[in-house]
C-alpha atoms as a printed R data frame, in Angstrom:
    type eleno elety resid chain resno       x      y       z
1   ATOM     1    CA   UNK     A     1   0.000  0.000   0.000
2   ATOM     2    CA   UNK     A     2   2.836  2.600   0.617
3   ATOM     3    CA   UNK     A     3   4.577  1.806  -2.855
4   ATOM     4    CA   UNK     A     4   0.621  2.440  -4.160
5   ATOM     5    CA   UNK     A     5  -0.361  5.981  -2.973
6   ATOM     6    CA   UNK     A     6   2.696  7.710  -4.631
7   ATOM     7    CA   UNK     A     7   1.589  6.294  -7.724
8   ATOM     8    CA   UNK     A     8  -2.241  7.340  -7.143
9   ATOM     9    CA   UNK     A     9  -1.532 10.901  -5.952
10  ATOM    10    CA   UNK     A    10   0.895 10.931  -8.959
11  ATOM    11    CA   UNK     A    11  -1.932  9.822 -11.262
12  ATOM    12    CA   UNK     A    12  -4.599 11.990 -10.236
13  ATOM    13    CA   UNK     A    13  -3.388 14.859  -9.707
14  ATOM    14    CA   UNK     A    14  -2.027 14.778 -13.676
15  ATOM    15    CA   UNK     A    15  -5.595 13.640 -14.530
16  ATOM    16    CA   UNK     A    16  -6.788 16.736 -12.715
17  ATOM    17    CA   UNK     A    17  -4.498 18.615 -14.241
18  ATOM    18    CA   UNK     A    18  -2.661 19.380 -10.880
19  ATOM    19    CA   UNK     A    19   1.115 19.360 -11.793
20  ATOM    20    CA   UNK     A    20   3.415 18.152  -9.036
21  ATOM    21    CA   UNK     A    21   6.103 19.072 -11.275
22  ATOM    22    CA   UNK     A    22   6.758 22.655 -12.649
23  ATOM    23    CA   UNK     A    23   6.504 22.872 -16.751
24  ATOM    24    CA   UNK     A    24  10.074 23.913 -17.975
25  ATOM    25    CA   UNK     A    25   8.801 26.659 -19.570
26  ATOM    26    CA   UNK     A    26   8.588 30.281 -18.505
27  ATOM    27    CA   UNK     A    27   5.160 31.594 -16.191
28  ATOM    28    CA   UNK     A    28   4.981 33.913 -18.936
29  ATOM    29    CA   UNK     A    29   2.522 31.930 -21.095
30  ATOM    30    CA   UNK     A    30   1.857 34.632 -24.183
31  ATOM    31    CA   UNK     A    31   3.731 38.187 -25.285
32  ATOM    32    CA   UNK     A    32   2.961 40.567 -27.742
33  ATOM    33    CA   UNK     A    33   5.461 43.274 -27.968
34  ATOM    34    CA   UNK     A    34   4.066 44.926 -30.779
35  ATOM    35    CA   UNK     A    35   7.123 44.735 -33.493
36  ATOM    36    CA   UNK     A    36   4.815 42.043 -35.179
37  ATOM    37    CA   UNK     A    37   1.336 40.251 -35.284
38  ATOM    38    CA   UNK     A    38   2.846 37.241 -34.292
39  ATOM    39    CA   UNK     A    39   3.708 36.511 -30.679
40  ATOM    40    CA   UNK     A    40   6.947 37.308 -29.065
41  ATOM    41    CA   UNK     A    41   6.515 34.779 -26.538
42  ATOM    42    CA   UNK     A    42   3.790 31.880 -26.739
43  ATOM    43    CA   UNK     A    43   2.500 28.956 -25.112
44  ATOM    44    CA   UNK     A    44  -0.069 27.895 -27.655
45  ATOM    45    CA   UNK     A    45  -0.555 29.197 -30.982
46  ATOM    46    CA   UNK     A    46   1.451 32.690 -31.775
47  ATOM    47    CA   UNK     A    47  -0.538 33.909 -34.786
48  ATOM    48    CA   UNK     A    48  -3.805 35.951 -34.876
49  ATOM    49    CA   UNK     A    49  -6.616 33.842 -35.518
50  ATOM    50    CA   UNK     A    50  -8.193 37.208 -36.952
51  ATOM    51    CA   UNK     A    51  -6.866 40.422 -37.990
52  ATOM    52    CA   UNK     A    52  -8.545 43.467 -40.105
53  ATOM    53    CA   UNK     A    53  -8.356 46.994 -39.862
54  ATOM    54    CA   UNK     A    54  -4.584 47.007 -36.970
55  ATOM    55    CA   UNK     A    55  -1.161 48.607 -38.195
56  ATOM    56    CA   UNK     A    56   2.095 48.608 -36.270
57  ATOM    57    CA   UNK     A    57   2.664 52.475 -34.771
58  ATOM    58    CA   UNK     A    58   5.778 53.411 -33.521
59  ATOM    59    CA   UNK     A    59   4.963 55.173 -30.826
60  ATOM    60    CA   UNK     A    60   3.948 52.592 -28.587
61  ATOM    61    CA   UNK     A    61   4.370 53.019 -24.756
62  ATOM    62    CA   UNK     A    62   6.914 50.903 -25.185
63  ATOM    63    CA   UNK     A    63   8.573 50.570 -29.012
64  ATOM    64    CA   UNK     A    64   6.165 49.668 -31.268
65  ATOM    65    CA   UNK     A    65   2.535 49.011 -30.674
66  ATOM    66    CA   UNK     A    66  -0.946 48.370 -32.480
67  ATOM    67    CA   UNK     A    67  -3.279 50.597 -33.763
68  ATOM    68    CA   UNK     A    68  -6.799 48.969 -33.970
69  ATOM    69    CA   UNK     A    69  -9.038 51.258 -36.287
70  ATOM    70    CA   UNK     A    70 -12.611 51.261 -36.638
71  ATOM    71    CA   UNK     A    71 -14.236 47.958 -37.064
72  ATOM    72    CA   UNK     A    72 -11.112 46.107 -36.449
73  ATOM    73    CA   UNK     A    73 -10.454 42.291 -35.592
74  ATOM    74    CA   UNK     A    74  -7.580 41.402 -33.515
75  ATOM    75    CA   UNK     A    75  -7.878 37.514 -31.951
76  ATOM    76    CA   UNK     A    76  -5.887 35.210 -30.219
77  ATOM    77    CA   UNK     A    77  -6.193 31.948 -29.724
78  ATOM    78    CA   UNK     A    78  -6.154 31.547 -25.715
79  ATOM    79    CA   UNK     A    79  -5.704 27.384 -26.016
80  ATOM    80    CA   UNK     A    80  -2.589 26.999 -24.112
81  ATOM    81    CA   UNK     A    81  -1.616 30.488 -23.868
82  ATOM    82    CA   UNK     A    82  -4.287 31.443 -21.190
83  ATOM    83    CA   UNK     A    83  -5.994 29.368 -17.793
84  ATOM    84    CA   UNK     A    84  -8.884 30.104 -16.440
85  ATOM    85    CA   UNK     A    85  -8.285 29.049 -12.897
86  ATOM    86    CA   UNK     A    86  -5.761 31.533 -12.312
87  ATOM    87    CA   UNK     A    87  -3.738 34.041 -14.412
88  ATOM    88    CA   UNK     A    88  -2.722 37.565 -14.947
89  ATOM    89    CA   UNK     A    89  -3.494 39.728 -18.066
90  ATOM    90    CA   UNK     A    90  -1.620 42.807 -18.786
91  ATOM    91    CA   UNK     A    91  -1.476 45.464 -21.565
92  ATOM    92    CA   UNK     A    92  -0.754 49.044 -22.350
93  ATOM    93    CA   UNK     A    93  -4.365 50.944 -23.635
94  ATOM    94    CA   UNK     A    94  -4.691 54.408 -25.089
95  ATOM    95    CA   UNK     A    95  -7.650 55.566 -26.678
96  ATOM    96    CA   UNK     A    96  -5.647 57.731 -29.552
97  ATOM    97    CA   UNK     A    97  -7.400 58.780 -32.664
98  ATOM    98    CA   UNK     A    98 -11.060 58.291 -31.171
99  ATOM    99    CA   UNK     A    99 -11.507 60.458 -27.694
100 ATOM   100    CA   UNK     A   100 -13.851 59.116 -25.142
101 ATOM   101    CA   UNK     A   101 -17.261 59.928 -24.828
102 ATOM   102    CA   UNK     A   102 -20.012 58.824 -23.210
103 ATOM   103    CA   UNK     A   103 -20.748 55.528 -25.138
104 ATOM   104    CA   UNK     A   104 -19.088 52.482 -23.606
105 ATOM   105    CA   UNK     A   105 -16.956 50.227 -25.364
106 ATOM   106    CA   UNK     A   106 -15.237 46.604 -24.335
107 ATOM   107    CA   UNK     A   107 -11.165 47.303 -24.440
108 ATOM   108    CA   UNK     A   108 -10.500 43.552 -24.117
109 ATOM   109    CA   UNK     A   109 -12.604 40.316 -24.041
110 ATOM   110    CA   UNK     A   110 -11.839 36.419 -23.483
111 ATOM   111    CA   UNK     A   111 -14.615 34.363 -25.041
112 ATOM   112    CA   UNK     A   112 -15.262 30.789 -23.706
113 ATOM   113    CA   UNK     A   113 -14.862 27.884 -25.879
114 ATOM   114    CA   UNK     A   114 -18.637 26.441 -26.069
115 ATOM   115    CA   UNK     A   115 -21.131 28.330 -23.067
116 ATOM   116    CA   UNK     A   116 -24.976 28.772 -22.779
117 ATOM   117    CA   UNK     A   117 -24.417 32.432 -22.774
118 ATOM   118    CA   UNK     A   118 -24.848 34.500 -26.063
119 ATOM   119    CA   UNK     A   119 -22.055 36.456 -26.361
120 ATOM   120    CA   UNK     A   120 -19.702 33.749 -24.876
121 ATOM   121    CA   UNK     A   121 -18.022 36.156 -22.547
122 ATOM   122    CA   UNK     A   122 -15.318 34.683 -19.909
123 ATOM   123    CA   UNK     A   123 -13.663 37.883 -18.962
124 ATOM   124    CA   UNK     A   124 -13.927 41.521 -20.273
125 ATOM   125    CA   UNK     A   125 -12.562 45.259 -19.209
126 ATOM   126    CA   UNK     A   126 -14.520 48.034 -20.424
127 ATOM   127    CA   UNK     A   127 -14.942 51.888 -20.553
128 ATOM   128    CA   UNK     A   128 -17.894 52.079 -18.779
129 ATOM   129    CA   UNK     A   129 -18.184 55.851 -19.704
130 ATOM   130    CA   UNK     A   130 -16.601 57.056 -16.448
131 ATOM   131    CA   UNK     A   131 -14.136 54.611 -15.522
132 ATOM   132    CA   UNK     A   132 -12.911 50.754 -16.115
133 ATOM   133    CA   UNK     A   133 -14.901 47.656 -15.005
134 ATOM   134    CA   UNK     A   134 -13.155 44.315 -15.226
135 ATOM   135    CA   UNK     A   135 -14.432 40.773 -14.850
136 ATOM   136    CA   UNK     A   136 -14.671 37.270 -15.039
137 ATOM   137    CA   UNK     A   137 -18.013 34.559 -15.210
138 ATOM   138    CA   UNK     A   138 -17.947 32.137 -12.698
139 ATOM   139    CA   UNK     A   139 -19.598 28.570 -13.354
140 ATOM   140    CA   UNK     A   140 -22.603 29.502 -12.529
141 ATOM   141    CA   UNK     A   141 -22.564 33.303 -14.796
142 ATOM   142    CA   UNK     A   142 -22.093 35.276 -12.076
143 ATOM   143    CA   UNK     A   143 -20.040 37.928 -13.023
144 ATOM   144    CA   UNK     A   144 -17.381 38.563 -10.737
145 ATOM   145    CA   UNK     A   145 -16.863 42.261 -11.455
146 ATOM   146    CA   UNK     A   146 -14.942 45.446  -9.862
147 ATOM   147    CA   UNK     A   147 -15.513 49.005 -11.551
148 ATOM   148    CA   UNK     A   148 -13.034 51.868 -11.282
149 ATOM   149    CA   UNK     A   149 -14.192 55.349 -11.358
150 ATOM   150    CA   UNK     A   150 -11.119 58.096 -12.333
151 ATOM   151    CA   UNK     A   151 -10.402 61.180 -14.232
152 ATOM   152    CA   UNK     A   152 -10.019 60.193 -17.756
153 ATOM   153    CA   UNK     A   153  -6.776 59.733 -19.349
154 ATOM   154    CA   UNK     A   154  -5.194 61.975 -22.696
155 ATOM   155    CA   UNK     A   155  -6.951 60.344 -25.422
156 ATOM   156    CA   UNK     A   156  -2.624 59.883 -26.855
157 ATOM   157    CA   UNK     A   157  -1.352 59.337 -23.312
158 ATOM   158    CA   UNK     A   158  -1.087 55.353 -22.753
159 ATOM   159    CA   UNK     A   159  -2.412 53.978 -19.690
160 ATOM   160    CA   UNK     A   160  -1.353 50.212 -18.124
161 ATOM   161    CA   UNK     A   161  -4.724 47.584 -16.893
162 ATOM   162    CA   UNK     A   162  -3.722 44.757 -15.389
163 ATOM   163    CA   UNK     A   163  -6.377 41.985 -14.148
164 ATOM   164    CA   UNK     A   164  -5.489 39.203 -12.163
165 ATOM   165    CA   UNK     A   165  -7.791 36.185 -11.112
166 ATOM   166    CA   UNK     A   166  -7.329 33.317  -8.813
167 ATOM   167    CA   UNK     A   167 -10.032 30.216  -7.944
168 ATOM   168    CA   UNK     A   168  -8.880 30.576  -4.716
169 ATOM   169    CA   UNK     A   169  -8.297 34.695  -3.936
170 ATOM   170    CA   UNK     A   170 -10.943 36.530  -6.536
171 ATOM   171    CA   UNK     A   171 -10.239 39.218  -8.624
172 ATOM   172    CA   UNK     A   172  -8.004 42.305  -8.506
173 ATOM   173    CA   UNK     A   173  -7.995 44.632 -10.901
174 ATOM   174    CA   UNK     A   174  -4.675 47.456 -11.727
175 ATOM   175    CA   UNK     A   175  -4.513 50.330 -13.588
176 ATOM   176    CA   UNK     A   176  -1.172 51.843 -14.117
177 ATOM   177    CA   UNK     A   177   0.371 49.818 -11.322
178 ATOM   178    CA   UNK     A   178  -2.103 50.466  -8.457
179 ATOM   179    CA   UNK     A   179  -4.516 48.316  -7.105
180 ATOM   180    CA   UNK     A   180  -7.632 49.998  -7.864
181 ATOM   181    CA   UNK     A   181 -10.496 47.125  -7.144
182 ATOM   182    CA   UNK     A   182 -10.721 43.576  -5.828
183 ATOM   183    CA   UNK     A   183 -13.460 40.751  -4.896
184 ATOM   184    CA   UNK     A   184 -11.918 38.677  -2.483
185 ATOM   185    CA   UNK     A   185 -13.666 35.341  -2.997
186 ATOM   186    CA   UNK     A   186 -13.658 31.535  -3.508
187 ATOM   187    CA   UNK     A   187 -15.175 30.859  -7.292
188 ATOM   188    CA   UNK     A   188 -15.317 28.013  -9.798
189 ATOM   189    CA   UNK     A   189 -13.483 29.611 -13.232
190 ATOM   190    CA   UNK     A   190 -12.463 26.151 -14.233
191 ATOM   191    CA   UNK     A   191 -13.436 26.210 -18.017
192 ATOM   192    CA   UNK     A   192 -12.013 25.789 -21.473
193 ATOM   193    CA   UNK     A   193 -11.022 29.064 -23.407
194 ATOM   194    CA   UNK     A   194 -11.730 29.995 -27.190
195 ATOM   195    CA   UNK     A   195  -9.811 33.207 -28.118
196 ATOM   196    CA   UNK     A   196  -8.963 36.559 -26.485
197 ATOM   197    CA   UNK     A   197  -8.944 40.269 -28.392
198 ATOM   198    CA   UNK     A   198  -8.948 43.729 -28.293
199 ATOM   199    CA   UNK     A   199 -12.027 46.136 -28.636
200 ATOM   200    CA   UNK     A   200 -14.579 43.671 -30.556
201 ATOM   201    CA   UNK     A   201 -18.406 43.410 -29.676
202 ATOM   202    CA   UNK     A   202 -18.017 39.761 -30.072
203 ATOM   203    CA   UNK     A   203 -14.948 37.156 -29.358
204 ATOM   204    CA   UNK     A   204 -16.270 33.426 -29.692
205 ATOM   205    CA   UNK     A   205 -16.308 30.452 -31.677
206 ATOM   206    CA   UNK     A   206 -19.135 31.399 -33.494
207 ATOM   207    CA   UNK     A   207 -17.773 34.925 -34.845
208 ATOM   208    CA   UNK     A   208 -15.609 37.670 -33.942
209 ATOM   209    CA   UNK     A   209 -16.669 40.895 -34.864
210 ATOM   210    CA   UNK     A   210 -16.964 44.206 -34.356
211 ATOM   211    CA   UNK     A   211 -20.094 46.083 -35.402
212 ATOM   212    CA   UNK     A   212 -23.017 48.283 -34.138
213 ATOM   213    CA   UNK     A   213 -21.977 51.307 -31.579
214 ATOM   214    CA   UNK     A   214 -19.287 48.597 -31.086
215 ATOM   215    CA   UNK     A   215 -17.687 49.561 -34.099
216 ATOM   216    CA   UNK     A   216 -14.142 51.756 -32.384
217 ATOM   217    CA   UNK     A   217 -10.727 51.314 -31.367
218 ATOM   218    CA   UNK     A   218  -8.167 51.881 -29.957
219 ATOM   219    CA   UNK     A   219  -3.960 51.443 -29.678
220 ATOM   220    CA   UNK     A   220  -3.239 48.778 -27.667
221 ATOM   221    CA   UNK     A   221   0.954 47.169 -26.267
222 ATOM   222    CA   UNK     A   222   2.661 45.055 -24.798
223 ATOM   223    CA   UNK     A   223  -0.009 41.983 -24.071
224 ATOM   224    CA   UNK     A   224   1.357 39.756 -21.357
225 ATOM   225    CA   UNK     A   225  -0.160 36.880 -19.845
226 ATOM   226    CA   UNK     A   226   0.565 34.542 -16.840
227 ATOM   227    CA   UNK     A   227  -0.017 31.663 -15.405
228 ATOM   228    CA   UNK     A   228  -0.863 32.531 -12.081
229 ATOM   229    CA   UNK     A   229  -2.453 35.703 -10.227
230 ATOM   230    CA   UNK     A   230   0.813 38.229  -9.542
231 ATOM   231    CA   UNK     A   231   0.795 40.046  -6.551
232 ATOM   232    CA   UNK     A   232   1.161 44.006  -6.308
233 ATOM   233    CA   UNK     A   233   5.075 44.075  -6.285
234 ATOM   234    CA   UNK     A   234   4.957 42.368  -9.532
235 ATOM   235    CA   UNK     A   235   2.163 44.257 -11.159
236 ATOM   236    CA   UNK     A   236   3.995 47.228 -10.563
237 ATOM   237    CA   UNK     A   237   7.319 46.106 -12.039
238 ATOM   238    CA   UNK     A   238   5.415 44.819 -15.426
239 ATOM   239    CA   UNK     A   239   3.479 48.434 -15.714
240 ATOM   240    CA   UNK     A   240   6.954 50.039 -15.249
241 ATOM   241    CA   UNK     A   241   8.142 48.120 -18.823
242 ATOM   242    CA   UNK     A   242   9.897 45.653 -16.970
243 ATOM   243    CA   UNK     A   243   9.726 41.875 -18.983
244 ATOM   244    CA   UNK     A   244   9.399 40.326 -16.229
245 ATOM   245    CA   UNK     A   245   9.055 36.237 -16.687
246 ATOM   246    CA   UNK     A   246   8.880 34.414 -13.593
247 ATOM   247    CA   UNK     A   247   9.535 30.825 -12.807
248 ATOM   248    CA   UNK     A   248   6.973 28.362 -14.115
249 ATOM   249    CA   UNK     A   249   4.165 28.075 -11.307
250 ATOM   250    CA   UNK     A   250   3.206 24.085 -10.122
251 ATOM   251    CA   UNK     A   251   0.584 22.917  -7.757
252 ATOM   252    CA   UNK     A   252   0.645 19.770  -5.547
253 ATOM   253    CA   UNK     A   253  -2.362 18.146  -4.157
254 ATOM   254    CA   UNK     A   254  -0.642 17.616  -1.201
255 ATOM   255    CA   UNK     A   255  -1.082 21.344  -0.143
256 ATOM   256    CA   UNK     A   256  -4.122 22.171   1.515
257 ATOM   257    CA   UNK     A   257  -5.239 25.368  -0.872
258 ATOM   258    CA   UNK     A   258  -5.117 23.051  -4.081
259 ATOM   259    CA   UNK     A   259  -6.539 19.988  -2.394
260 ATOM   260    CA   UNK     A   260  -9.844 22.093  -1.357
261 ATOM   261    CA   UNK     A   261  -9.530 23.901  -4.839
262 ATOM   262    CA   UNK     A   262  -9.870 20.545  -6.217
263 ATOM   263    CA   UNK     A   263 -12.417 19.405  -4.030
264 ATOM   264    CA   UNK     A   264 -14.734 22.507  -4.196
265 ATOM   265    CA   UNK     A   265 -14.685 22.584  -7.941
266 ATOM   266    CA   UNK     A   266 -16.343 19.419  -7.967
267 ATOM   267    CA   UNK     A   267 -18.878 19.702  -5.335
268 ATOM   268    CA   UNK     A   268 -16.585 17.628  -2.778
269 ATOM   269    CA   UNK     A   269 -16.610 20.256   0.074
């Protein structure tokens, strides 16, 4: 029996997708510097699933970045290069050619990879036409949202989001290095991914598209995103321009906070 529950533990936990032993590669699971459509650093797939309307500007908060005119497509496949139990996404925004007024618009959206919902929506931030909002659906389509009130930003002066989420912590939500909003909570996010994008009304496997009052843009840098939920320290070093790639995260089912992830996931607590 001794020799067997190694070789049990072992076995689950890679069935549950648990690792006991950290991936060789990098925590930094997808980069897009800007210099090019495909992906500096990638996990999954590197190249745009869809792209219309985006040129490379030089002026990018940091080098070159993406201009994303009206009606624009910009996707990436998030297979591989994003998780939904836990993760960090992190970009450089600036509204440039089109000012802000008071219609809202999504900035960035992560679309689920088969859902009940229409618009397939797993995580968005948004101009809410005073501020940000930024959140992700739960299991049950709660959305697990924090909004962000502030004095809006020079249309050409770029400004750094950063959401981080976490089955076992909640949300927390950054904008240019400073927490600005959190939802401490235990959630289910457990789910599988489709593609993730800039600015469109609609990122899912049935369309992406941008269309309606939905049909603006923006410039958009530096997309970064982890595998696990960084903590303030780290936020603030990446919104500083700092490429920051940390060691590869692991979990072990023989620590407490992944054990009762596990379990509450799956209606076993």
């Amino acid at each position: 029996m001794s020799q067997t529950k190694p070789l049990f533990s072992f076995l689950l936990a890679t069935i549950l997708g648990v690792s006991t032993i950290a991936q060789t590669n990098s925590g930094l699971l997808f980069y897009l510097s800007g210099n090019s459509l495909e992906a500096d650093v990638s996990a999954g797939k590197a190249h745009p699933n869809y792209v219309r309307n985006v040129s490379i500007i030089p002026d990018g908060a940091h080098g070159n970045a993406f201009r994303c005119a009206e009606g624009q497509l910009l996707s990436y496949w998030a297979h591989s290069n994003m998780y939904a139990q836990r993760g960090t996404l992190s970009f450089y925004w600036r509204a440039g050619i089109d000012p802000f007024t008071e219609t809202e618009f999504p900035i960035f959206r992560v679309g689920y990879s088969d859902h009940s919902s229409w618009d397939m929506v797993w995580l968005r931030i948004d101009y809410n036409g005073a501020g940000f909002d930024a959140f992700v659906t739960d299991a049950n389509l709660a959305r697990i949202r924090v909004s962000h009130t502030m004095e809006l930003p020079d249309a050409m002066n770029w400004t750094h989001f950063a959401l981080t989420w976490d089955e076992t912590q909640g949300i927390r939500f950054y904008v240019n290095g400073k927490l600005v909003g959190r939802r401490d909570t235990v959630i289910v996010l457990d789910a599988s991914l489709d593609q993730f994008g800039a600015h469109s009304r609609i990122i899912s496997p049935y369309q992406v598209q941008s269309a309606y009052n939905f049909r603006r843009g923006g410039d958009i840098d530096e997309i970064r995103v982890y595998d696990r939920a960084l903590d303030d320290a780290e936020i603030l070093r990446v919104s500083q321009g700092e490429d920051y790639r940390p060691a590869p995260f692991s979990r072990s089912m023989s620590d407490k906070r992944w054990k009762d992830e596990w379990f509450y996931r799956y209606g076993w607590a």
